[in-house]
DOKOL-401555 format. One record per residue: residue in one letter; x, y, z of N, C-alpha, C in turn. Coordinates in steps of 0.001 Angstrom, whole numbers, plus 500000, padded with zeros to 6 digits. Atoms other than C-alpha are relative to their C-alpha. Layout:
N
AXYZXYZXYZ/...
! end
This chain:
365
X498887499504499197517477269114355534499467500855501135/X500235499515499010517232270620359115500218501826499633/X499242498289500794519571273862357669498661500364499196/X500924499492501223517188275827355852501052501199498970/X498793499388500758519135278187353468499388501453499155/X500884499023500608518119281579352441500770501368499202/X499317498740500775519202284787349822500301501193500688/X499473499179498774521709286634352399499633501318499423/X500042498461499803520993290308352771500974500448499274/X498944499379500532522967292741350735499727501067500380/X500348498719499891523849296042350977500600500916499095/X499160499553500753525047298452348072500632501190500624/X499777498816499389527305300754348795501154500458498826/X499413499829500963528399303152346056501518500990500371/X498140499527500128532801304661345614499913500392499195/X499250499798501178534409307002343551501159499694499989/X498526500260500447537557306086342083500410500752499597/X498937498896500539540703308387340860499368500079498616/X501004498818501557538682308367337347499342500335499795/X501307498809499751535889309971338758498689498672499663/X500777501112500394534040306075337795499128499419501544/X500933500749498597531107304904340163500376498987499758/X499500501077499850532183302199341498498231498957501079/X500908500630498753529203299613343161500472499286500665/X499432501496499550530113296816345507498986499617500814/X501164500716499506527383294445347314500864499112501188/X498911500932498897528803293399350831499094498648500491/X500889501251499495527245289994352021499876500572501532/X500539500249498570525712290026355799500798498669500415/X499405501123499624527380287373357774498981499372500610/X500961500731499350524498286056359611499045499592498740/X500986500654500542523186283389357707499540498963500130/X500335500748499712522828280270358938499143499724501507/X500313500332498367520080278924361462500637498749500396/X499306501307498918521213276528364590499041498894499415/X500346501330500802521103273148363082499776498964501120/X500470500855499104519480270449365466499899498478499068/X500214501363501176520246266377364224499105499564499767/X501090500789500388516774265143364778499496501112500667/X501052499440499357513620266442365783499258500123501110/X499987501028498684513065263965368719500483499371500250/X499372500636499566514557262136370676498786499285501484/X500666500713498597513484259161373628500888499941500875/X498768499880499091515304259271376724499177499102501427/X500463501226498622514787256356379880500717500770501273/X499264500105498852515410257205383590498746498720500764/X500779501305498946514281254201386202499241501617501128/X501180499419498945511887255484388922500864499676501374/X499150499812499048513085256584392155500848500407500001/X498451498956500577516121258680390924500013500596501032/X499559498846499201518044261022392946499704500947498627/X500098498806500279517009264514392224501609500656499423/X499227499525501116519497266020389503501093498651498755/X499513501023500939520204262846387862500158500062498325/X500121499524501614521163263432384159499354498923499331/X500980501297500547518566261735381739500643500136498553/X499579499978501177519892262898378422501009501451499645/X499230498783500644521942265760376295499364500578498846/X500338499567501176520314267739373370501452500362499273/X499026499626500414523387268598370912499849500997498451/X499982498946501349523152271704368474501220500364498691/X498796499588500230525592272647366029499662501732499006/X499873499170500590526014276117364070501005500680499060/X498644499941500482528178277108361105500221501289499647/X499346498727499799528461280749361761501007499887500863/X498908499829498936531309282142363914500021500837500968/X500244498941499039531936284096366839498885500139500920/X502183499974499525528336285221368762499525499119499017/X501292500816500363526758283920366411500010498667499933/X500090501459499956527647280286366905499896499739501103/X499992500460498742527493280219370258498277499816500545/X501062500578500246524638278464370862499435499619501801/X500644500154498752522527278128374506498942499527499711/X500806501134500167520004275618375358498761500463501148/X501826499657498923516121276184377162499032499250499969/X501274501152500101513468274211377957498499501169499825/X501341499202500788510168275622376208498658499724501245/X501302499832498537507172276349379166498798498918499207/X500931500329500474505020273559378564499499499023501397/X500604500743499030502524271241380623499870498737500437/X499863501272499795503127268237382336499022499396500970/X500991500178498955500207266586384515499484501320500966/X500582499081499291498854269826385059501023501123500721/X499276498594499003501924272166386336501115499689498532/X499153499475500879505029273567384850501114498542499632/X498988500954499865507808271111383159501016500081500477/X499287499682499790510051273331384678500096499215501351/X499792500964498726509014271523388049500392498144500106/X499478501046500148510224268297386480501194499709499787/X499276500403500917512703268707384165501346501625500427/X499168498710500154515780271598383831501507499327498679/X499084499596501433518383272207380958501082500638500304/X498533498932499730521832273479381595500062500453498782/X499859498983501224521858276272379215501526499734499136/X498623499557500632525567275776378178499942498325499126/X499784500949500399525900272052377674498833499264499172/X500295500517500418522466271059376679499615499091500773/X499832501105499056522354268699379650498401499647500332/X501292499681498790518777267488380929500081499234501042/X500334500791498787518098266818384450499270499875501044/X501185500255499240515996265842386813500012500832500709/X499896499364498936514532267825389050499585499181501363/X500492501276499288512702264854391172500095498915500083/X499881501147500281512323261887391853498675499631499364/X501337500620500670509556259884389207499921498995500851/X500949501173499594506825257528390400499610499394498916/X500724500631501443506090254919387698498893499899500284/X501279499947500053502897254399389288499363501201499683/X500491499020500227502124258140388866500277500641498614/X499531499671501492503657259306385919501050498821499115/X499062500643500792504911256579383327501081501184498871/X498967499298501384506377259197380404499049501282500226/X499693498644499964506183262676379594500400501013498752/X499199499512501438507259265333376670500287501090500179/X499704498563500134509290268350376819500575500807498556/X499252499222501485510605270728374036501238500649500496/X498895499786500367514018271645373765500362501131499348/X499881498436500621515063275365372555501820499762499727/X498777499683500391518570275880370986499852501280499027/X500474498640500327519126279673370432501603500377499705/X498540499134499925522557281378369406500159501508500452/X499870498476499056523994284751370172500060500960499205/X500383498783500870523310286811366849499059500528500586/X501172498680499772521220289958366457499488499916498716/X500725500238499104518970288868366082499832498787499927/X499735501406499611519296285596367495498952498856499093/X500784500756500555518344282489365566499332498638500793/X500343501129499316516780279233366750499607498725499452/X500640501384500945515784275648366168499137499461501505/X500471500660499259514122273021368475499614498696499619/X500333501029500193513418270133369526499352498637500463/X501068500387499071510949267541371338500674498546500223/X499525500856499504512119265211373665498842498579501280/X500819500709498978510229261823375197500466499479501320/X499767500440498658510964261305378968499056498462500332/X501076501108499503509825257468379819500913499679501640/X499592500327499196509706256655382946500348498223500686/X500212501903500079510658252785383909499730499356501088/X500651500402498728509398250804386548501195499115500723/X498657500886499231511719249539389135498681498927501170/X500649501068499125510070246474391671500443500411501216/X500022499762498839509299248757394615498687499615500672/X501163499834499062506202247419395422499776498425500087/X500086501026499827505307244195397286498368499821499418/X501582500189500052501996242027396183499003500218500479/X500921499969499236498808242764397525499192499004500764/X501022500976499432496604240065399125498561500859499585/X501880499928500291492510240599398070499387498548500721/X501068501141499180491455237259399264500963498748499977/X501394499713498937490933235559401036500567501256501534/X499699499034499532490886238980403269500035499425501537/X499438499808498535492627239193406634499331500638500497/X500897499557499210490361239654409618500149500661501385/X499575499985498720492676240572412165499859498709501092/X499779501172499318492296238425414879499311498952499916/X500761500955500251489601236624414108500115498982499065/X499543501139500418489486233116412678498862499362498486/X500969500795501203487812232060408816500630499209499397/X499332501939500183487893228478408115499384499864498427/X500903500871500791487057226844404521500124498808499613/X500694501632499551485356223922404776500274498625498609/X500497501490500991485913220481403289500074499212500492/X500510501067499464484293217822403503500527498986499613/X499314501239500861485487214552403926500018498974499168/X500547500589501516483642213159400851500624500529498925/X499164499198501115486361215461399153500467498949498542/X498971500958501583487652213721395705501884500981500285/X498838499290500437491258214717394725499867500403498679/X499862499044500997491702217616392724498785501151500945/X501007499278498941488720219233395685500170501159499928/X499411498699499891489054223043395436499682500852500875/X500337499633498704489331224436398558499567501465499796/X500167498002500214489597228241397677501071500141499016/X499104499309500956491938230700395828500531500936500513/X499364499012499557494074232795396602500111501094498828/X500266498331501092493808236688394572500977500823500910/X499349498562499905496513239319394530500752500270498847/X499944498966500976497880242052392726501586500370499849/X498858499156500021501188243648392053499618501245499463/X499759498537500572501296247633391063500687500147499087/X498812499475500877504373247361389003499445499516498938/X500057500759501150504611246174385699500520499362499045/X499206501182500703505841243799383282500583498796500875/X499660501441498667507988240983385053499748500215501646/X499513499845498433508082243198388112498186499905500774/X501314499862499435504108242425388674499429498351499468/X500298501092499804504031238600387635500449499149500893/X500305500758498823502969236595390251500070498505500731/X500449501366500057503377233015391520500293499717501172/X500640500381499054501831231317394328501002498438500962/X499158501060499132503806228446396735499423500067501097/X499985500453498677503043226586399497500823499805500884/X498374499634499055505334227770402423499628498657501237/X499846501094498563503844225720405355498490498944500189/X501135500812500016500769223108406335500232499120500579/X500026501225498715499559220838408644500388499038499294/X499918501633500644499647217811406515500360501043498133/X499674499838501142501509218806403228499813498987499026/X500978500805500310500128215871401845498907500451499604/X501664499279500208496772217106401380499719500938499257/X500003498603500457497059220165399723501136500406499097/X498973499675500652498573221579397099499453501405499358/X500656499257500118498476225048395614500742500618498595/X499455500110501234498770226188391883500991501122499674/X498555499203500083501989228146390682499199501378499400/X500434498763500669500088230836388479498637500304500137/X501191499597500402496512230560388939499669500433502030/X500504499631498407496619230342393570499067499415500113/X501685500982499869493762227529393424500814498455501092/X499950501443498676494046225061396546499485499300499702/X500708501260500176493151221689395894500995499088501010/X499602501391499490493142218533397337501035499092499142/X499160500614500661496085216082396808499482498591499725/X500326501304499405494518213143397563498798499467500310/X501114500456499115491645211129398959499713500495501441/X499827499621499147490417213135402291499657498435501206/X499800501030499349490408210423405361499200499990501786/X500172499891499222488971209886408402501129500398501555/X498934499916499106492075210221410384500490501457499871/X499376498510500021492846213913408875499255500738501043/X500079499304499519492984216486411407498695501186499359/X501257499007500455489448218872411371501110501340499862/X499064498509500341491996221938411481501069499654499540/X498779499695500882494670222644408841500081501311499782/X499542499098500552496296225550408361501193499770498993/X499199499788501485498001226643405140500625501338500406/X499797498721500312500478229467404586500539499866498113/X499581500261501378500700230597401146500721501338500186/X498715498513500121503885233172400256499347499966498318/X500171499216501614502835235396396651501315500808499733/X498773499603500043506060236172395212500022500511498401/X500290498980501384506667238769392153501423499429499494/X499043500506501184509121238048389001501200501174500529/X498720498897500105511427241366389805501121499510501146/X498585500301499620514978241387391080500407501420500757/X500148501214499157515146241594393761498650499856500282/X501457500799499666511586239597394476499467500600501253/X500799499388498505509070241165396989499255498358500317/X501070501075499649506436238478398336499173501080501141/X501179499865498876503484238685400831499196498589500041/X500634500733500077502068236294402919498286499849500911/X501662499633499509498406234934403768499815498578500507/X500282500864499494497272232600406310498486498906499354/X501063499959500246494321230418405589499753498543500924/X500284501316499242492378227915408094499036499326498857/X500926501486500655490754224685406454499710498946501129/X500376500974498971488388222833408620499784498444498837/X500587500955500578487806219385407642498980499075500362/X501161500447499233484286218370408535498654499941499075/X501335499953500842480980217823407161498783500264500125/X501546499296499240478745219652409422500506501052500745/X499282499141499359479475223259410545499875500696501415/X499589499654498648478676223138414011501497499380500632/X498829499989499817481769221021414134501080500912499805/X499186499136500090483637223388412616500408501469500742/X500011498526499033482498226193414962500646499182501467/X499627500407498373483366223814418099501492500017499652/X498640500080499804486950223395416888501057501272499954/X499324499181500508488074226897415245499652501073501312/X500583498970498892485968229100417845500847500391501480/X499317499743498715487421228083421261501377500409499867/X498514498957499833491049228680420263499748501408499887/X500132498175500221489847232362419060499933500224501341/X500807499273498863487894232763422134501258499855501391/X499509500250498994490310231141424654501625500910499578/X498572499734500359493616233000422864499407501573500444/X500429498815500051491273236330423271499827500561501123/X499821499971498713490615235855426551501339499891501114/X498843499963499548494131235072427968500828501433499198/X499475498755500535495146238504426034499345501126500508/X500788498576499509492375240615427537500385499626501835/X500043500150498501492739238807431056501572500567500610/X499446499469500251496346239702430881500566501444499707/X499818498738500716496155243199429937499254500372501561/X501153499408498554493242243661433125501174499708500948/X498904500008498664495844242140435612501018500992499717/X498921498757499979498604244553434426499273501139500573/X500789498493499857496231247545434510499987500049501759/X500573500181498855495050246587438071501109500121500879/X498623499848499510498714246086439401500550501378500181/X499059498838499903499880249188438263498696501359500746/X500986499564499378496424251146439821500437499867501389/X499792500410498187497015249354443318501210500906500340/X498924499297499264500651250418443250500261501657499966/X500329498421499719499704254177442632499072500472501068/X500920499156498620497357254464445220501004499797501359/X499432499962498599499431252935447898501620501190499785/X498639499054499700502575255068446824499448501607500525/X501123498850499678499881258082446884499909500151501228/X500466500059498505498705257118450118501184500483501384/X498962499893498842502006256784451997501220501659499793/X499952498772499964503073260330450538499323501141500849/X501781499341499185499702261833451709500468499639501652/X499714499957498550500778260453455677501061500503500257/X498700499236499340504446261417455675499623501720499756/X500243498544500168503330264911454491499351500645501133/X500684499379499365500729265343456815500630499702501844/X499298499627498503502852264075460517501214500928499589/X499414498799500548505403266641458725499815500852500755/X500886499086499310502959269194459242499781500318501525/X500332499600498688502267268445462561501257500318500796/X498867499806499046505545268085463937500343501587500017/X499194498410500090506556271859462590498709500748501283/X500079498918499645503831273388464541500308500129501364/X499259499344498958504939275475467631498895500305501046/X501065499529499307502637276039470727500820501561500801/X499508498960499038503160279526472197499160500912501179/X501084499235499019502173281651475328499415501067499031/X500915499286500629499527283695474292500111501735500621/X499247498764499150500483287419475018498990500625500299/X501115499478499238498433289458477994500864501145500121/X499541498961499452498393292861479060499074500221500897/X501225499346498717496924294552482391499675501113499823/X500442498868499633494740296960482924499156500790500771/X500330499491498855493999299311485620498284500884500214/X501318498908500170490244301137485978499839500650501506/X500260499126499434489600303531488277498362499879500449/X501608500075500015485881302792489656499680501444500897/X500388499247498993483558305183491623500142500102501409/X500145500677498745483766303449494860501232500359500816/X498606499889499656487572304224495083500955498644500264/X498823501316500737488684300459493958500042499904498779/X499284500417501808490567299256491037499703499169499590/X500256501723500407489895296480488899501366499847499291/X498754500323501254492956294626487123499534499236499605/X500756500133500447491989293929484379501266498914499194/X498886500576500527494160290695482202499274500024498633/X500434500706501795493695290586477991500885499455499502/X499192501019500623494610287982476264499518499705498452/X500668499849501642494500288125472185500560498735499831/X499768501366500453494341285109470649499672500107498282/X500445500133500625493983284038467019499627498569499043/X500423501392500259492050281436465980499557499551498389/X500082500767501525491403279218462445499785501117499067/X500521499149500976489401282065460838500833501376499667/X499485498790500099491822284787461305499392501050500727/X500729498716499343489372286947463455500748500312501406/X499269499686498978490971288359466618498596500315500885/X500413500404499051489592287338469492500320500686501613/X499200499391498220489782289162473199499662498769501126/X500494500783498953489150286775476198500716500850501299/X499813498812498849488848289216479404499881498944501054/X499957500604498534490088287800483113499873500959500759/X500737498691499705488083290527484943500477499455501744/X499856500508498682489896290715488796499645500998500914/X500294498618499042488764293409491377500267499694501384/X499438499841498496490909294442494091499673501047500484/X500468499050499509490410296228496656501015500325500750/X498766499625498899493458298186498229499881501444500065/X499923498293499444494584301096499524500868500603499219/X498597499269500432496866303972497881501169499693500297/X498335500452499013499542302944500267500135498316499701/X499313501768499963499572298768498872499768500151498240/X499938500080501582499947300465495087501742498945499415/X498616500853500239503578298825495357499746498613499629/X500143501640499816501911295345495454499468499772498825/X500963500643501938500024295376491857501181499480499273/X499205500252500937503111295111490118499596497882500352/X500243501499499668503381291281492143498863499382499543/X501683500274499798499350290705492095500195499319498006/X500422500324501244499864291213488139500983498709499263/X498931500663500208503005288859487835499602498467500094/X500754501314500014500505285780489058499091499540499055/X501184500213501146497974286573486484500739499508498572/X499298499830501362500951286452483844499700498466499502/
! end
């Protein structure tokens, strides 16, 4: 039994009575039962990819005290799940018992899991039970097949070869890939989606082994391509597909003259292509450049302004008893330095033709 059951507490407590008679009496304790839990464990499924607080299960306690002490609250016990707390997985609504997610699971990362379960009531001093719960996680078909071989080269072109001494049943290659998931949602089977000559080729449902259908012929085409689609058992079905060239020849410089030039000539019309764009859009930045660069600079010229250059006169007094008038003219030129340029004139008049300088200087202006 879960109940365990134990010899309740007493307490004596002695009375006199009206005939002076000790009286004993032995009161029972009311707290006696611990919280009763139905099992010990329990398994509980959520799929992978859940919304965060998704309910996965319920623990359910019962207690056959009354009052506090049946009232019963629920905790998840601190334990370790891939290295951190379960609290960062898992949570417990204390009232109901409830568990729920805190994340979303990765089946590839974590399949299952184990937490413990606490059921505690509200005596003094509180009793408890527990109980251990398995979290599995289930795999849902989020992941498409892989391709391994034959490996994709990008642009480049790998042929395999058969020769046309082929028998039927000839095995050209194989096709290898993988699924992640598991159970149905990671078995695999192989179909032939497209091909030059479907005739020729056939490719096996579970194992991905290309063979020949037939007798190969002088009339078959040296290049065949195959596409094979790998398609997984889950619902709904992922696939992935994989190209594969098959030369048919019996000497592999043929096979390099036929598979090569398409590479080379498809590689070249993609790079030659790409140079003429580049070159286009170069030309038309320089000339838009260019014709910025001239309107800017007759701009420039038009704003600037030519102006008279401002003079003043001046009079000297020589020994001789003539004057010189004298014209300066400041100028300033590129460097910013100020410049004098002297028009040095020497007249010769009398006191009595001082009226006439004003005129004299009015020609120099």
């Amino acid at each position: 039994s879960d109940v365990k059951y134990a010899k309740p507490p007493t307490e004596s407590i002695i009375s006199l009575d009206s005939s002076g008679t000790h009286a004993r009496t032995h009161a029972q304790m009311e707290k006696t039962c611990k919280d009763h839990v139905e099992r010990h464990s329990y398994t509980a499924y959520v799929m992978e990819n859940n919304s965060p607080g998704v309910s996965i299960f319920a623990v359910t306690a019962t207690d056959r005290d009354s009052g506090n002490n049946a009232r019963i609250s629920y905790f998840l016990e601190d334990l370790s799940v891939n290295g951190v707390s379960a609290s960062s997985y898992i949570s417990v609504n204390a009232d109901s018992g409830e568990i729920l997610a805190i994340r979303s699971f990765d089946f590839e990362q974590t399949k299952e899991f184990n937490i413990r379960v606490k059921a505690q009531d509200g005596g003094n001093p509180p009793l408890s039970g527990n109980v251990s719960v398995r979290i599995i996680i289930q795999d849902q078909n989020d992941n498409a097949p892989q391709i391994l071989y034959p490996v994709q080269t990008g642009g480049s072109v790998v042929a395999e070869m058969v020769p046309r001494s082929a028998e039927v049943g000839y095995l050209v290659t194989k096709v290898v890939a993988v699924d992640v998931d598991s159970g149905q949602n990671a078995w695999l089977s192989y179909k032939l989606q497209k091909a030059t000559d479907r005739a020729l080729f056939e490719v096996g449902l579970q194992n991905g082994e290309i063979r020949t259908v037939r007798q190969v012929t002088d009339k078959d085409a040296v290049k065949q391509k195959l596409t094979v689609i790998v398609e997984d058992n889950g619902q709904p079905s992922r696939s992935a597909t994989v190209n594969i060239n098959v030369a048919v020849a019996d000497t592999f410089p043929e096979v390099l003259s036929e598979f090569t030039d398409f590479t080379h000539d498809k590689e070249l019309n993609d790079n030659l292509t790409f140079y003429l764009v580049l070159a286009l859009a170069v030309v038309s930045f320089l000339f838009i450049v260019s014709i910025i660069a001239i309107l800017t600079t007759d701009s420039r010229r038009s704003d600037v302004k030519y102006a008279r250059p401002p003079t003043e006169s001046i009079i000297s007094l020589e020994s001789s008893g003539s004057q010189t008038l004298t014209h300066a003219r400041m100028e300033k030129d590129n460097d910013l330095h100020d410049q004098y340029n002297l028009s040095m004139l020497t007249l010769q008049y009398r006191l009595q033709s001082c009226a006439n300088i004003k005129g004299i200087n009015e020609v120099f202006v």
